[in-house]
N, C-alpha and C positions, 0 to 999 in steps of 0.2 A: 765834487768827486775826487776821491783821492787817487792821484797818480800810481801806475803801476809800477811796481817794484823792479827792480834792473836784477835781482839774486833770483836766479832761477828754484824753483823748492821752494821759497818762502809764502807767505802769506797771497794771494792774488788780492788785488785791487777790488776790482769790480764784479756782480754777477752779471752785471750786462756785457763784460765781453766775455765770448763764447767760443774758444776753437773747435772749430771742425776735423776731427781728423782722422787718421784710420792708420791700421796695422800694415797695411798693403795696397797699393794703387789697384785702381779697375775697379773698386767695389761703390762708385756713386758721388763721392765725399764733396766733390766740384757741384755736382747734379743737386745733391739735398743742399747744401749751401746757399743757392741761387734762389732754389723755388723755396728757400725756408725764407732769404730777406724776402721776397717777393707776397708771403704770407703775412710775415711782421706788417711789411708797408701797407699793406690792405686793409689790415687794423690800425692805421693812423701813424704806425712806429716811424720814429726818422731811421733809418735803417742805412749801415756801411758795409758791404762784402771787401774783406784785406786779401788778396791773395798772395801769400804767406810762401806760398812754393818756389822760393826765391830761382831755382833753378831750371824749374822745368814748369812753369805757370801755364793756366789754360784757362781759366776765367774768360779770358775775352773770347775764346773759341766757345766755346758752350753760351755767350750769350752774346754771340755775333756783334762783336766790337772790334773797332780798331782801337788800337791807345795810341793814341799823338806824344801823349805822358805819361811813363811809368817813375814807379820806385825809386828804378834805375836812374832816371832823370831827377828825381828830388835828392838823391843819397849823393849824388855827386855836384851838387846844387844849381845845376842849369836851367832848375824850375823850380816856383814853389812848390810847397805838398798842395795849395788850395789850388794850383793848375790840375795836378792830378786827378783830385777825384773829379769824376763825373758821372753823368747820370746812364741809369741800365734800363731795359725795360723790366716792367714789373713795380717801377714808383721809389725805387733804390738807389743808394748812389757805390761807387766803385773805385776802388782804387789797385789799379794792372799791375804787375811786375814784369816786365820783361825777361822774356823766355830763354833761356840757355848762356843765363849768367854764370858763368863759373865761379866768378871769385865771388859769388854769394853761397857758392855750396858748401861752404866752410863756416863756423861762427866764429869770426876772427873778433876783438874787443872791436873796431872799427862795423863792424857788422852790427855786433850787440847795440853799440851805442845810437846807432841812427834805425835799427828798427825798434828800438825800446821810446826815442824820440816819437816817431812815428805815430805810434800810439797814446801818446801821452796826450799828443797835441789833437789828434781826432777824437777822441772818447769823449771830451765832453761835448761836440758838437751834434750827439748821435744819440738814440733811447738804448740802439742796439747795433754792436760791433761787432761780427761775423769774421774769426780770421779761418780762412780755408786756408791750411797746413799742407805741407807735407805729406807724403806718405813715409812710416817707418819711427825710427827711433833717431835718425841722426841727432845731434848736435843741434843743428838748425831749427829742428821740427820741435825740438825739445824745449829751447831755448823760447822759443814762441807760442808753444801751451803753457809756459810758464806767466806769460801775461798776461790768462786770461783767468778770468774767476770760476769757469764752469766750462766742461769739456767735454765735447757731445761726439765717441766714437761712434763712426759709421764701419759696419760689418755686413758679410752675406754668408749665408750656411755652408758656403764651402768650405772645407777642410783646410785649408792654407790660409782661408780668412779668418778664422777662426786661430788658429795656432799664433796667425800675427798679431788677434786683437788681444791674445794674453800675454802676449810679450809685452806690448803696450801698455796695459792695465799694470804689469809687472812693475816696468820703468818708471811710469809715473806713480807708482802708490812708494818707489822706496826710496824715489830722486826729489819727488816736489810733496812726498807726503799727502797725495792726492787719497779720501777715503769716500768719495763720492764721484762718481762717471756715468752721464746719462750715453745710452745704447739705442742705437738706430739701426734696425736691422734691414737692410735693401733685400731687394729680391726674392722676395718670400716666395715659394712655390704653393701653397697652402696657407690656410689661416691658423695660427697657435704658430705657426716655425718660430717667428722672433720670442716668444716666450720661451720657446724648447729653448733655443739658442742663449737666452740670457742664462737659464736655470742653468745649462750644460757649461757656460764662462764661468757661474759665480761657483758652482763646484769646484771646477779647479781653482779659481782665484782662492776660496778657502783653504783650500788643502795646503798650495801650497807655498802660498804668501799669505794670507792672515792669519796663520798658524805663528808668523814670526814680527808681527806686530802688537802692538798696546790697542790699537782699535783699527776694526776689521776695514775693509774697503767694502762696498756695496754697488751693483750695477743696477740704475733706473732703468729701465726700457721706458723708451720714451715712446715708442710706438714700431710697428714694421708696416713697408713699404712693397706691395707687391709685385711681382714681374708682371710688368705691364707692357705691351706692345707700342700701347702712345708714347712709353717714356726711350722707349728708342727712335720713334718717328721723330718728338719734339729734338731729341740731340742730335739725332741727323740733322733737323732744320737749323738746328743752334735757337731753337725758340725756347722761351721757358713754358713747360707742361703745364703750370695753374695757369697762364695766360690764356693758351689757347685750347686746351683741353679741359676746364676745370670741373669736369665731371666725370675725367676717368680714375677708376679706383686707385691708382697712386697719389691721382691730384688729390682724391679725397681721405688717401691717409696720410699726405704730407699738412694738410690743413690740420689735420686732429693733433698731430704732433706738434703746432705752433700753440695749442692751449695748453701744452701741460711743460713748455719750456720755463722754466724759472723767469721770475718777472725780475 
């Protein structure tokens, strides 16, 4: 497997890694991350969650872990990376950032260069490399969907989520020349919403940005995820909802959405 490129925009390496990430915090992006390795791994995948959110990480709160070792500890080298990761519930494995890094909220060349390591060195240990990003456009966020070969934003039909996820689509189709973005739409209040929502993005994304492209961008829905009651009890618990629930309608639209992820 070919290492991933350090030039942000260029070419991505791999389809197996996959950033997770979203226009705007609060809309799920930690939540579908988790129970998606937790689906991978249940079909055999060796499966990695990175949590990528160098500054404000919550991985381990959504799946009830302590980190003895994070990030933070391998980038300054007082641990290996093979200390860090360790095992989540769900049959996945993990690797924490610790939380309210500041000098990670910047993409300093020192930054770039030990999370571009990072990755180099886990990808090929893994079928499927999950980095849970960021929320937004920073620097940081950007610099880290830039590693990845396939980039799955998560949205919900509200209006700010939606304005953020075009921004996003924006940045990344004119910075890394992304012309493919699979769409996770959380929260559905109804069935068809994540449809409405895709058709209602890629109209604007047409109008008006692939009106000033050579070849257009296109949004997959990859599937939508319904407001479900379990999926607030499960994060209350800090449990993951296919574990313990895996018959409520989210659990069962998080599963449909693991068959139609790029292999």
């Amino acid at each position: 497997m070919t290492a991933p490129t350090s030039k942000p925009g260029s070419t991505p390496a791999s389809p197996r890694i996959m950033a997770v990430t979203s226009g705007k915090g609060g809309v799920g992006k930690t939540f579908v991350s988790a129970n998606l390795a937790a689906a991978l791994a249940r079909g055999g995948r060796r499966v990695l969650v990175l949590d990528a959110d160098l500054g404000l990480a919550n991985l381990d709160v959504v799946l009830n872990l302590v980190a003895k070792v994070t990030l933070h500890d391998v980038f300054t080298g007082k641990h290996t990376l093979a200390e860090a990761i360790m095992p989540a519930p769900g049959g996945f494995s993990v690797l924490l950032a610790g939380s309210g890094m500041v000098e990670y909220s910047r993409m300093t060349p020192e930054v770039r260069d030990q999370l571009l390591g990072v990755v180099q060195q886990v990808a090929p240990k893994f079928d499927h490399v999950l980095l849970d990003t960021g929320a937004g456009i920073s620097d940081v966020v950007l610099y880290t969907v830039s590693l990845a070969g396939e980039v799955l934003l998560v949205a919900t039909p509200e209006p700010t989520s939606l304005t953020d996820a075009y921004a996003t689509i924006k940045v990344l189709a004119t910075t890394q020349g992304r012309r493919r973005i699979h769409l996770v739409v959380n929260q559905v209040r109804r069935p068809g919403e994540g449809r409405a929502v895709r058709q209602q993005l890629q109209t604007v994304v047409d109008r008006y940005v692939n009106n000033t492209l050579e070849a257009p961008v296109r949004l997959e829905l990859l599937g939508e995820i319904p407001s479900d009651n379990a999926v607030r009890d499960a994060v209350q618990r800090r449990q993951l909802l296919l574990e313990t629930q895996p018959g409520a309608p989210a659990s069962v639209a998080l599963s449909a959405i693991v068959g139609k992820l790029p292999s």
